[in-house]
C-alpha positions as a printed NumPy array, in Angstrom:
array([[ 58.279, -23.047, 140.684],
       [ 60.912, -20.319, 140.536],
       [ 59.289, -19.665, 136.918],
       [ 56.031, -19.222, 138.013],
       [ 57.199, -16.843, 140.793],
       [ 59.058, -14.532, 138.056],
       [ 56.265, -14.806, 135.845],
       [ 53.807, -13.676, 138.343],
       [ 56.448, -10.737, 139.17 ],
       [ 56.706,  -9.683, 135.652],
       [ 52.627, -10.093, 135.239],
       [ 51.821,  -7.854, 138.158],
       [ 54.353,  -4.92 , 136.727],
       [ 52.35 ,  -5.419, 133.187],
       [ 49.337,  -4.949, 134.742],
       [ 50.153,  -1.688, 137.077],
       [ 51.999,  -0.524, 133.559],
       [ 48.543,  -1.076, 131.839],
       [ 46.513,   0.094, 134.23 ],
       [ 48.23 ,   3.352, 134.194],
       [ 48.103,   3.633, 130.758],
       [ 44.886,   3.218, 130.842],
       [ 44.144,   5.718, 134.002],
       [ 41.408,   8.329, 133.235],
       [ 43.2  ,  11.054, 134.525],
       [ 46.354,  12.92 , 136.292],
       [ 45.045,  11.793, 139.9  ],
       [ 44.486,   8.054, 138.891],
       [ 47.344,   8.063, 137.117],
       [ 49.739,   9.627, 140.367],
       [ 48.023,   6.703, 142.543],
       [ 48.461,   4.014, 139.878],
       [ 52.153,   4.93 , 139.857],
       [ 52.735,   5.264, 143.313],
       [ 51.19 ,   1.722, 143.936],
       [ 53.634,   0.653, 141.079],
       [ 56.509,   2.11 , 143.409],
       [ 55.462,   0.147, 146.601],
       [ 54.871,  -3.319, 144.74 ],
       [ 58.337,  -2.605, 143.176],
       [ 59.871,  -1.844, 146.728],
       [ 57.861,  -5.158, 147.566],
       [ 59.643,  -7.415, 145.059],
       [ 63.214,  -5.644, 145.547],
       [ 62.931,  -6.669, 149.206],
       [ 60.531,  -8.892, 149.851],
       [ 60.36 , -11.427, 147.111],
       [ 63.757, -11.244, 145.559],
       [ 65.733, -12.43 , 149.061],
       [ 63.166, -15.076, 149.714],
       [ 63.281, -16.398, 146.235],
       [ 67.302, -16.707, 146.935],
       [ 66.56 , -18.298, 150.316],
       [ 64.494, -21.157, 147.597],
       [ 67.78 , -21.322, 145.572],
       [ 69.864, -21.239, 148.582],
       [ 68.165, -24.844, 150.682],
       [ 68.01 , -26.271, 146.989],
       [ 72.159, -25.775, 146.716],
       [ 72.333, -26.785, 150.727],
       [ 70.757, -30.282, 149.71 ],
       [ 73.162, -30.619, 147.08 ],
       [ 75.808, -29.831, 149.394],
       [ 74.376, -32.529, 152.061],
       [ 74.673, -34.879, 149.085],
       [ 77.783, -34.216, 147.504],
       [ 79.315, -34.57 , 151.845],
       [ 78.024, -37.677, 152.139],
       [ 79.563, -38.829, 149.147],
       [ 82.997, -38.243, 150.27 ],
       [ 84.717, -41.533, 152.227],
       [ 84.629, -40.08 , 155.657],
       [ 83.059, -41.16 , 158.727],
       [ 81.823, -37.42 , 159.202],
       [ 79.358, -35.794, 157.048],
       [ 80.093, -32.63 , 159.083],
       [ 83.809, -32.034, 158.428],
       [ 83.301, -32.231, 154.419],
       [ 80.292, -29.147, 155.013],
       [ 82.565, -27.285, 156.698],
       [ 85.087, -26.98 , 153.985],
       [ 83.031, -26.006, 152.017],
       [ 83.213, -21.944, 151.645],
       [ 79.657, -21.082, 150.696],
       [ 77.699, -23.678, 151.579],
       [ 74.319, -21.988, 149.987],
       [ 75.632, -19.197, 147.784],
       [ 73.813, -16.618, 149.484],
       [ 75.475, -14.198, 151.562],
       [ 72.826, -14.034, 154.655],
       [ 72.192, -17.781, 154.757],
       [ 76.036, -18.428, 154.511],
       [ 76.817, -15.435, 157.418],
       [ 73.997, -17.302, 159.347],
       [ 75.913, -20.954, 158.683],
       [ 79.14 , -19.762, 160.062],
       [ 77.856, -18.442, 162.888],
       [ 76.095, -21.92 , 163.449],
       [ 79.712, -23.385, 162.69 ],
       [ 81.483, -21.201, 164.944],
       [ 79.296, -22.489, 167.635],
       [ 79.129, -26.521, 167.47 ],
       [ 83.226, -25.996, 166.819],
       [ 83.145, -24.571, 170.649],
       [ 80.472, -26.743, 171.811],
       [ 82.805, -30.44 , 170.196],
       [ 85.359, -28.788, 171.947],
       [ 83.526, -28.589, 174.948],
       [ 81.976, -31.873, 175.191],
       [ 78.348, -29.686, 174.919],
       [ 75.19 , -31.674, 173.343],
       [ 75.737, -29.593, 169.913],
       [ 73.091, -26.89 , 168.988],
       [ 70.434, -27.027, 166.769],
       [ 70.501, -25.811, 163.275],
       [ 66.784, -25.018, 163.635],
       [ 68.104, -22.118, 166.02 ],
       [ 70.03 , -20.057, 163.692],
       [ 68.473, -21.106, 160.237],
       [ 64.532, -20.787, 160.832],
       [ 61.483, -19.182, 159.844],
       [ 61.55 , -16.206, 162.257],
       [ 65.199, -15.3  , 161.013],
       [ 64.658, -15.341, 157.23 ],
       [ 61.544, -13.159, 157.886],
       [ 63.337, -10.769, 159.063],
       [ 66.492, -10.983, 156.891],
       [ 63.475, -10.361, 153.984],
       [ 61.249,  -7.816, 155.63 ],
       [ 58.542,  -9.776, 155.999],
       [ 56.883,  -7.927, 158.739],
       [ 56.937,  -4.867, 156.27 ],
       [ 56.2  ,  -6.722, 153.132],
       [ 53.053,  -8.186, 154.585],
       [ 51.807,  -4.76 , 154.821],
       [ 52.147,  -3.773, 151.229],
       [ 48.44 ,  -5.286, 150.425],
       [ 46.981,  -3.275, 153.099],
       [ 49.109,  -0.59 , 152.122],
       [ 47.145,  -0.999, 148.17 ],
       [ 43.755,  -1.247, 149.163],
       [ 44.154,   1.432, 151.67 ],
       [ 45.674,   3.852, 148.538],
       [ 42.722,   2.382, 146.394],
       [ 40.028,   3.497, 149.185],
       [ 42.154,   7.668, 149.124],
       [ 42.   ,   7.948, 145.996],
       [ 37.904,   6.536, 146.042],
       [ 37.797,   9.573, 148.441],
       [ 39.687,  12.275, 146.889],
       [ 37.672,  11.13 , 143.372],
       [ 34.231,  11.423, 145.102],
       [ 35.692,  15.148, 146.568],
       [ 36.455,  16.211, 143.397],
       [ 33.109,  15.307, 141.573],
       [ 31.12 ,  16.597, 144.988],
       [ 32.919,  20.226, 145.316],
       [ 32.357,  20.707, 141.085],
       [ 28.233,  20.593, 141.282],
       [ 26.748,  23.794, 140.733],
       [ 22.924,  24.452, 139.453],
       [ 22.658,  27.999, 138.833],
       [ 22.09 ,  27.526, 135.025],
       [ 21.343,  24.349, 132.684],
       [ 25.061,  24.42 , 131.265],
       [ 26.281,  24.605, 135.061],
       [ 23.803,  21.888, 135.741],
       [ 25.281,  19.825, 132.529],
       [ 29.102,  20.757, 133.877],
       [ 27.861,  19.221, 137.355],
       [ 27.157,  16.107, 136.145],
       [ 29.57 ,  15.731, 134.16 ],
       [ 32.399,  16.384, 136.93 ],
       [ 30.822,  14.294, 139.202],
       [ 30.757,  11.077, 137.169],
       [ 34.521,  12.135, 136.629],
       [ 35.048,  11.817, 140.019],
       [ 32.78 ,   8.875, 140.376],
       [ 34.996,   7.141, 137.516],
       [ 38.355,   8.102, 139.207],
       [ 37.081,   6.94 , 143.09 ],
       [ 36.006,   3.523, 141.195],
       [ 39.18 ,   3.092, 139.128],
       [ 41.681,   3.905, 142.059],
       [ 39.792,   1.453, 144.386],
       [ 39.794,  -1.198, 142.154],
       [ 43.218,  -0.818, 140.862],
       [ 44.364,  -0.713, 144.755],
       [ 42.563,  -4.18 , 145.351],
       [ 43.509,  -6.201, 142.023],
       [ 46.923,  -5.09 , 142.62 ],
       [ 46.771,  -5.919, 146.325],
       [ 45.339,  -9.588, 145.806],
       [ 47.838, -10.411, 143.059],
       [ 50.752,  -8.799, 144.967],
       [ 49.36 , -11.39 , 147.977],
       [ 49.183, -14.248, 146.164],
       [ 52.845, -14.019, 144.738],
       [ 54.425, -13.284, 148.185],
       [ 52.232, -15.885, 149.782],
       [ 53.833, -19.056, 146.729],
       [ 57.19 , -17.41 , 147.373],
       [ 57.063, -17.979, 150.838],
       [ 55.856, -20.985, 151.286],
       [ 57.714, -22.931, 148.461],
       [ 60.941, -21.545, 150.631],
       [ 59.18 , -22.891, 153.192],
       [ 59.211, -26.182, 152.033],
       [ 62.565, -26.155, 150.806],
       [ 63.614, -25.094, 154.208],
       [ 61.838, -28.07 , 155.891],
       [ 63.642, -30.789, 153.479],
       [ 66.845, -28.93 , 154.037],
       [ 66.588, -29.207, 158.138],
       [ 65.062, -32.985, 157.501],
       [ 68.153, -34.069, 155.385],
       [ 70.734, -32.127, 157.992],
       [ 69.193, -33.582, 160.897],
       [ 69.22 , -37.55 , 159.092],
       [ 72.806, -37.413, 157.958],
       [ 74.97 , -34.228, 159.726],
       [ 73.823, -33.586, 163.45 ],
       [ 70.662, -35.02 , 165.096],
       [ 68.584, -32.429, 166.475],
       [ 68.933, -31.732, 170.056],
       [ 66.363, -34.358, 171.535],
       [ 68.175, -36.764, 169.603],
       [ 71.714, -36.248, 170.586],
       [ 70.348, -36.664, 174.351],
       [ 68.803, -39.789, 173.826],
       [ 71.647, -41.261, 171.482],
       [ 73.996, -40.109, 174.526],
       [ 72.223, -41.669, 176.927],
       [ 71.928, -45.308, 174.921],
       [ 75.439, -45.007, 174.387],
       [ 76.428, -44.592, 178.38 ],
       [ 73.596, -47.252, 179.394],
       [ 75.862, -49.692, 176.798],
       [ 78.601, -48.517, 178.141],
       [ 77.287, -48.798, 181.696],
       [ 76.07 , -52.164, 181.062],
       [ 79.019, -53.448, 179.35 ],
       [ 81.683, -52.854, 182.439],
       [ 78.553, -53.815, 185.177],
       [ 78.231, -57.213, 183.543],
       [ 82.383, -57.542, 183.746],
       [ 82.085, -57.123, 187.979],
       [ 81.216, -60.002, 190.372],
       [ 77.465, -60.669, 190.452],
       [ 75.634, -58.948, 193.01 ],
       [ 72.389, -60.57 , 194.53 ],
       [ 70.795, -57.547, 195.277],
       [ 68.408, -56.579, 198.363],
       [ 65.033, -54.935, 199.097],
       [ 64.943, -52.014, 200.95 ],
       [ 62.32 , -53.584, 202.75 ],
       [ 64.55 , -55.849, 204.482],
       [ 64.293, -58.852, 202.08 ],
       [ 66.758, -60.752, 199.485],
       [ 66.624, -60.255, 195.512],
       [ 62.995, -60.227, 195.086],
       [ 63.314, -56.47 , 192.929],
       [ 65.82 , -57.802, 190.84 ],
       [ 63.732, -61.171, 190.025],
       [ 61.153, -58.575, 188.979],
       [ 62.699, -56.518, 186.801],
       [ 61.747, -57.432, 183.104],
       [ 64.672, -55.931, 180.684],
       [ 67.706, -57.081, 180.821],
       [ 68.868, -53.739, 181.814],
       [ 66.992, -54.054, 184.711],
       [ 68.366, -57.091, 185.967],
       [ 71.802, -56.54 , 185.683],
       [ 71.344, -52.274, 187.194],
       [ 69.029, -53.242, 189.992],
       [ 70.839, -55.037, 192.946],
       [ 73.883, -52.701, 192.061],
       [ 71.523, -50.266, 192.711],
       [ 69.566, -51.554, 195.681],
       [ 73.337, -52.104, 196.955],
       [ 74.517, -48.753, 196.042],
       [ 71.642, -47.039, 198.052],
       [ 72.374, -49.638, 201.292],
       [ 75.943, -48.644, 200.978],
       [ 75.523, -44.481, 200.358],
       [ 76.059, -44.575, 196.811],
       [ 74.214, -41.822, 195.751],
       [ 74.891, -38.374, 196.359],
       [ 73.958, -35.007, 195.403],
       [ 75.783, -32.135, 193.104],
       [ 74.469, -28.69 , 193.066],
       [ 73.761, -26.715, 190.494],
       [ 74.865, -22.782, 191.455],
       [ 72.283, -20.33 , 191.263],
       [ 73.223, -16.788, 190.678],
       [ 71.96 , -13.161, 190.663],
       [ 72.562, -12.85 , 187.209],
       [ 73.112,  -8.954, 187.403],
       [ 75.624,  -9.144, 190.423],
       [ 77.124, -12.537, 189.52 ],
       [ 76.681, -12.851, 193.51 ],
       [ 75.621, -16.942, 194.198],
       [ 72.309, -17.175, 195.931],
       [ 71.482, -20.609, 195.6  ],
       [ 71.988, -24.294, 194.684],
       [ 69.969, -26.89 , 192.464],
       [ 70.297, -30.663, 193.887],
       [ 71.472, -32.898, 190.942],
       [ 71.561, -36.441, 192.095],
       [ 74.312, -38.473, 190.801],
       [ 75.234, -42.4  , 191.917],
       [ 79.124, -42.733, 192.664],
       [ 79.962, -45.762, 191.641],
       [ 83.011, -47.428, 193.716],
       [ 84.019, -49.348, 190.32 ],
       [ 82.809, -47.061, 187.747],
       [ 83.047, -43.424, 189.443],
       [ 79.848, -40.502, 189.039],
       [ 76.898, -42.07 , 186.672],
       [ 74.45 , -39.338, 185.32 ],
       [ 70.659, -39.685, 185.933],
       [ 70.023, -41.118, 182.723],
       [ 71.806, -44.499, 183.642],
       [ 69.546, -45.408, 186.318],
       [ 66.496, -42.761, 186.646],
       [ 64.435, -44.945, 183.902],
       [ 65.114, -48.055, 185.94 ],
       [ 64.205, -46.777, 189.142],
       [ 60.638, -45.041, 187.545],
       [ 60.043, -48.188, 186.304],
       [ 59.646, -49.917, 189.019],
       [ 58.77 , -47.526, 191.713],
       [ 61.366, -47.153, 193.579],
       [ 62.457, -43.682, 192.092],
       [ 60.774, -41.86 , 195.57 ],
       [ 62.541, -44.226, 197.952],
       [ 66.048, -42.509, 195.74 ],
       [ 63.9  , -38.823, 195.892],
       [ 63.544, -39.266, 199.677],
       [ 67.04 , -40.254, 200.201],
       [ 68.303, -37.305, 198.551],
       [ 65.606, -34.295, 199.561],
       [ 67.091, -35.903, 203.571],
       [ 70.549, -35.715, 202.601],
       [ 69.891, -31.84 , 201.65 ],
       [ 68.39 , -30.852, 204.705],
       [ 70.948, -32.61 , 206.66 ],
       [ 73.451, -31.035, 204.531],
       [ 71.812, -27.471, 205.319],
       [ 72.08 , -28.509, 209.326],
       [ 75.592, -28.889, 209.168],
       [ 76.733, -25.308, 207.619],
       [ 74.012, -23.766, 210.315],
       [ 76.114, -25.891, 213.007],
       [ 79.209, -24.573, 211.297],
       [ 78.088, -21.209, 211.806],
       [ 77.868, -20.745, 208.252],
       [ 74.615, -18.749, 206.844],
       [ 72.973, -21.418, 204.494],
       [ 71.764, -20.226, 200.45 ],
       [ 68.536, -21.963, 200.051],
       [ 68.748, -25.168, 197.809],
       [ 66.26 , -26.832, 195.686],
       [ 65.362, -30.175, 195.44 ],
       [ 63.025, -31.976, 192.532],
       [ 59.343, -32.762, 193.159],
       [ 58.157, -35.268, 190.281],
       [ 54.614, -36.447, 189.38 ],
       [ 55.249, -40.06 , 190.754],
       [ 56.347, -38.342, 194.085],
       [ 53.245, -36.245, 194.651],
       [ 50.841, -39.433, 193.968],
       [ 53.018, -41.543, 195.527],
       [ 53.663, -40.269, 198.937],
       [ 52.741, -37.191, 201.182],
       [ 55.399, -34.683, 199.645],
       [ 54.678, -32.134, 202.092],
       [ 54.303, -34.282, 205.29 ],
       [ 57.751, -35.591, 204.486],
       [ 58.981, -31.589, 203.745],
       [ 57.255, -30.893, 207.346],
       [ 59.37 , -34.02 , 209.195],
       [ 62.216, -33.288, 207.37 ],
       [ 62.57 , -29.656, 208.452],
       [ 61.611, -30.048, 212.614],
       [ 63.813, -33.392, 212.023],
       [ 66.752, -31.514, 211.62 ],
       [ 65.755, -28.105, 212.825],
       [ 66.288, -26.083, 209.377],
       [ 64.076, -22.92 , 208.658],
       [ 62.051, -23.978, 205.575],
       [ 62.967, -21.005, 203.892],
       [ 66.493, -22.625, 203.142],
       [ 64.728, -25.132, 201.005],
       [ 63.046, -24.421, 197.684],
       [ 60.781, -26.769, 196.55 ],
       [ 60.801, -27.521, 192.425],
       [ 57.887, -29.529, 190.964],
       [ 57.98 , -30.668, 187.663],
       [ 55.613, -28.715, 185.275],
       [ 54.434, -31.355, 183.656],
       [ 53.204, -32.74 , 187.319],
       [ 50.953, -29.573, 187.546],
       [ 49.353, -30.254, 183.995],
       [ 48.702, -33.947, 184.682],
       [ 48.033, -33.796, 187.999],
       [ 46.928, -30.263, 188.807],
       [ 44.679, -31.062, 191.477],
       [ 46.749, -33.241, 194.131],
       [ 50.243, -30.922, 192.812],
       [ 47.497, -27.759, 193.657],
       [ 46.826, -29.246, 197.074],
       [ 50.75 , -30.6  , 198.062],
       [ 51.97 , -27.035, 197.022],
       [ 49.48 , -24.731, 199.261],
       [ 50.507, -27.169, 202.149],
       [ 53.61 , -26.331, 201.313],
       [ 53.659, -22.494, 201.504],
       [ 51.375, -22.524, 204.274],
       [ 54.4  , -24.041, 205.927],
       [ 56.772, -21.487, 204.851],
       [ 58.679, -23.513, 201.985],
       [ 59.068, -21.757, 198.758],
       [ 57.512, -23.632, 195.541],
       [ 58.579, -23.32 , 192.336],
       [ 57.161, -24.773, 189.182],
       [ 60.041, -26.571, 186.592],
       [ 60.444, -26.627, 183.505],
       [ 58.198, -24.082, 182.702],
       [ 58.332, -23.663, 178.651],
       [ 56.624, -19.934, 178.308],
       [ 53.047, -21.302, 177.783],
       [ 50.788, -19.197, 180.53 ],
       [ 47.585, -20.288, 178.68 ],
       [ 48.188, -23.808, 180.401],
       [ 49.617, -22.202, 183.565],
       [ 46.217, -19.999, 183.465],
       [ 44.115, -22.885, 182.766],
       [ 45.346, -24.476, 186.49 ],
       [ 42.67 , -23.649, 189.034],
       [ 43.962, -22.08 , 192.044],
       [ 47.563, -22.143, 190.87 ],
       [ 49.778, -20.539, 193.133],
       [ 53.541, -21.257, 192.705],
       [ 56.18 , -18.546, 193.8  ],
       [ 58.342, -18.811, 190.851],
       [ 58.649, -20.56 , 187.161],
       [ 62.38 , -21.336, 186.46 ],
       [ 61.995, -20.928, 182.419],
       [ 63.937, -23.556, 180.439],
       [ 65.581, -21.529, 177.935],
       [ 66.879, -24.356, 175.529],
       [ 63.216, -23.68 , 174.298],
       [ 64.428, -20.083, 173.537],
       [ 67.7  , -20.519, 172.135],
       [ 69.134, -18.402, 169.057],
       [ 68.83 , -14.666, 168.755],
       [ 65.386, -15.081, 166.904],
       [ 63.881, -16.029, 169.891],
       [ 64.612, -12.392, 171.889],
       [ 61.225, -10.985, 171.209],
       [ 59.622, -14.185, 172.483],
       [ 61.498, -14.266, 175.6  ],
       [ 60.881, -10.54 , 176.052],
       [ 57.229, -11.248, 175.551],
       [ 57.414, -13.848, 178.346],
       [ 59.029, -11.506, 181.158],
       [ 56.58 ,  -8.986, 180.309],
       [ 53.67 , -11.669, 180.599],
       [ 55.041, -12.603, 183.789],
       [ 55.388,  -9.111, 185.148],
       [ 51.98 ,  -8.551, 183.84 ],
       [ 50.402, -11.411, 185.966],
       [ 53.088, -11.373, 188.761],
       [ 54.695, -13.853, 188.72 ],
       [ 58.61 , -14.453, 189.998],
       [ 60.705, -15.732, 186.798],
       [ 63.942, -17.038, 186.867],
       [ 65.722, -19.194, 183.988],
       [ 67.74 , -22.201, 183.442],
       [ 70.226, -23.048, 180.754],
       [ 72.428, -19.723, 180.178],
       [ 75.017, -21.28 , 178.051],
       [ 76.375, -17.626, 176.857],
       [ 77.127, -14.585, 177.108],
       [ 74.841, -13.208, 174.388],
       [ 71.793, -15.258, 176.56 ],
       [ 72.899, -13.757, 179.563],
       [ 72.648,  -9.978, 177.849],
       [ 69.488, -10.573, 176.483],
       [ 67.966, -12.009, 180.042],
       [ 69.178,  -8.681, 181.25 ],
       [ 67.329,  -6.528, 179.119],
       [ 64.564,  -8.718, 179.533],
       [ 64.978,  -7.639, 183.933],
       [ 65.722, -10.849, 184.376],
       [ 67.794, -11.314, 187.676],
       [ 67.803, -15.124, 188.649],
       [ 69.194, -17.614, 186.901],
       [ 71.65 , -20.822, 186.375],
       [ 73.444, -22.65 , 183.534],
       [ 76.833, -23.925, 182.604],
       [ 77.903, -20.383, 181.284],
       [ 77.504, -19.613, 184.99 ],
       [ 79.042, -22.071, 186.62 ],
       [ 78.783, -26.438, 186.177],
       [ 77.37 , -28.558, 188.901],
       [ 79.678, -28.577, 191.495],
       [ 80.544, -31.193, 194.006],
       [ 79.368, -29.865, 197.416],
       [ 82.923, -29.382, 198.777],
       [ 83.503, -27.042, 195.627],
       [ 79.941, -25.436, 196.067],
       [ 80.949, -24.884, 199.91 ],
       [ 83.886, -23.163, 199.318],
       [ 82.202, -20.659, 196.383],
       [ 79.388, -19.645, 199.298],
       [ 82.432, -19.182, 201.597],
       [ 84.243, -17.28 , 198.736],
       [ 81.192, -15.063, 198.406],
       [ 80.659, -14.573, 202.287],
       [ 84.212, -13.275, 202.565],
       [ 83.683, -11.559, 199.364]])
């Protein structure tokens, strides 16, 4: 394929050499060579690094084989080693950088980045000035259509009848100029088609190269990012499950008062065993809540919390979500858990006011199975007379993918809501106002923007592109996810000013979150 890309090169610098050879005059000539300049400029900068990016996935691949070959339990320590991984100075700047970061990320414990984010279509384009070289075609025909103009001018300004021979002179200029507009024009467009069709093979026979090389780095060096989670999470259920089945058995209870009855139900095995201990665990106060800081990102100044329930195990200490969230969903008692945590919040809030203590709001999580299951903002309503709270102090998050599914009963819980004073923010939100715009009546006060979806410098432009969309249509933005300080710059340029994430601060126990609002109070 590289062959037919060089021969196409060579072909199309033939041709503009021909057709300038064979230009009728000084003015076709100038244009012939100046479109000979551009195309050259074209392949110098355009097509040269791209075909390099080709040689550069085909030498990764190797690489990726020639790791795997080595004895080692870890495909990813060989690559490493290896000094320049795709003999190409951009790509290999580009890999270090990636390297650089999953080194602090292992050392961190972090769910490791993916390579998607640093090596990726958007990059190489602009490593190979794609946004420029993509206008060279134009940039052809458009010379082709001057010099139709400036041929036509010529013949037009020669005519002159005052005698036959001025008459004969006329004509003869004129079909000069007629022969120059035509040769120009059609120079600019065989030149701009052929130019086109080389860039376009070049590119996407990288492109495909690319895509095998991510494929074969995903399959045998590091998972991509949805696939780290999950293998995470199957490893801490086995894990979970493996020192649950070593306790004493528990028989479980209903929260309706009765004996085992949820457990006998429960179909996987996972179920069985996780059930009573967690029927017992919510009898017994088991579960708590974390909370995520929220800061003013400019200021650093904390202005809010994000309720994270976790299940403190008296054998086993704090289990993440993912151990018993699926269970729960499964079989519908996940808003019996919701409830028990969006009460312990507002009770929670009660006691700082009693304490004298000026409360940061703090969200809670609003899920699709919530809103059809119960009266979300009844229970909101009880909650905050219940323990006299202003509902200010509590932010409301529901899910975005509860809006999309359900848009009409999320539409109707969330302008009972505000009409009650609580603050409602949408979750998740992924950048995509089309399906935001497609929501009749949609009314939300914020979207908290999950910026794993915008992760590597690439993505800038993008994320710029959302704030000013949201500026645009008014609506309140804040983000999730700032795991840097290069994501943290960009939000700022971007006027972003609320936002969360580990590079911020970790979820907190509430004794450690009480002191930092204390800290900043005294502050």
């Amino acid at each position: 394929m590289r062959r037919l890309i060089y021969i196409l090169v060579i072909f199309i610098l033939i041709g503009g050499i021909a057709l300038t050879a064979y230009a009728p005059d000084q003015i076709s000539t100038v244009f012939i060579i100046l479109m000979e300049l551009i195309i050259f400029a074209g392949v110098v900068f355009g097509v040269v690094p791209v075909i390099q990016y080709y040689r550069g996935f085909e030498r990764g691949l190797e690489n990726i084989d020639r790791a795997m070959e080595v004895q080692t339990s870890s495909t990813w320590a060989v690559m490493v080693q290896i000094e320049e991984f795709f003999h190409q100075g951009t790509m290999d700047n580009i890999f270090r950088e990636y390297q650089e970061k999953v080194q602090s990320q292992r050392e961190s414990g972090q769910v490791l980045c993916d390579i998607e984010d640093y090596i990726n279509e958007d990059i190489l384009a602009n490593h190979s000035w794609q946004s420029v070289v993509m206008q060279i075609p134009g940039t052809l025909t458009g010379l082709g259509i001057l010099g139709t103009f400036i041929g036509l001018i010529v013949g037009i300004r020669g005519i002159g009848f005052s005698t036959v021979n001025a008459a004969l002179s006329s004509v003869q200029t004129l079909l000069s100029g007629i022969q120059v507009a035509f040769y120009t024009s059609i120079s600019g467009v065989i030149l701009s088609l052929l130019f086109n069709i080389m860039y376009r093979i070049a590119w996407n026979v990288m492109m495909r190269n690319m895509s095998l090389f991510i494929d074969e780095f995903h399959k045998h060096v590091i998972p991509a990012i949805d696939e780290q989670v999950r293998y995470r999470e199957r490893r801490e259920m086995r894990k979970i499950m493996e020192l649950l089945e070593r306790l004493p058995k528990n028989t479980g209870f209903s929260l309706a008062g009765g004996g085992g009855a949820a457990a006998g139900s429960a179909h996987t095995g996972n179920e069985q065993i996780l059930m009573p201990q967690i029927l017992q665990g919510l009898r017994d106060k088991e579960f708590v809540f974390i909370l995520q800081p929220r800061y003013d990102i400019n200021s650093r100044v904390l202005i809010g919390g994000e309720a994270l329930v976790r299940w403190k195990h008296p054998k086993l200490g704090m289990l993440s979500p993912g151990v018993f969230i699926p269970v729960l969903e499964s079989n519908g008692y996940i808003t019996r858990l919701d409830q028990y945590i969006w009460e312990a919040v507002c009770a929670t809030i009660r006691r700082w006011i009693d304490a004298g203590q000026r409360p940061v709001p703090l969200s809670v999580n609003v899920t699709k199975t919530d809103i059809l299951a119960m009266e979300v903002a009844d229970f909101f309503i009880d909650m905050v007379k219940k323990y006299r709270i202003p509902p200010r102090s509590l932010d409301i998050e529901i899910a975005e993918n509860a809006y999309l599914q359900s848009g009409h009963a999320v539409i109707e819980t969330e302008e009972k809501l505000r009409h009650n004073g609580f603050r409602v923010i949408m979750d998740g939100f992924d950048g995509n106002y089309i399906a935001i715009n497609s929501i009749e009546n949609f009314g939300a006060d914020s979207l908290k923007l999950d910026l794993r979806r915008f992760s590597g410098s690439q993505n800038q432009a993008a994320l710029a592109d959302v704030f000013d969309q949201a500026r645009k249509l008014q609506y309140g933005l804040s983000v999730e996810g700032i795991e840097n300080m290069e994501q943290l710059g960009m939000l700022r340029k971007c006027g972003c000013s609320e936002g969360q994430g580990f590079f911020l601060s970790k979820p907190v126990l509430l004794e450690e979150f009480e002191s930092m609002m204390i800290g900043e109070k005294r502050s």
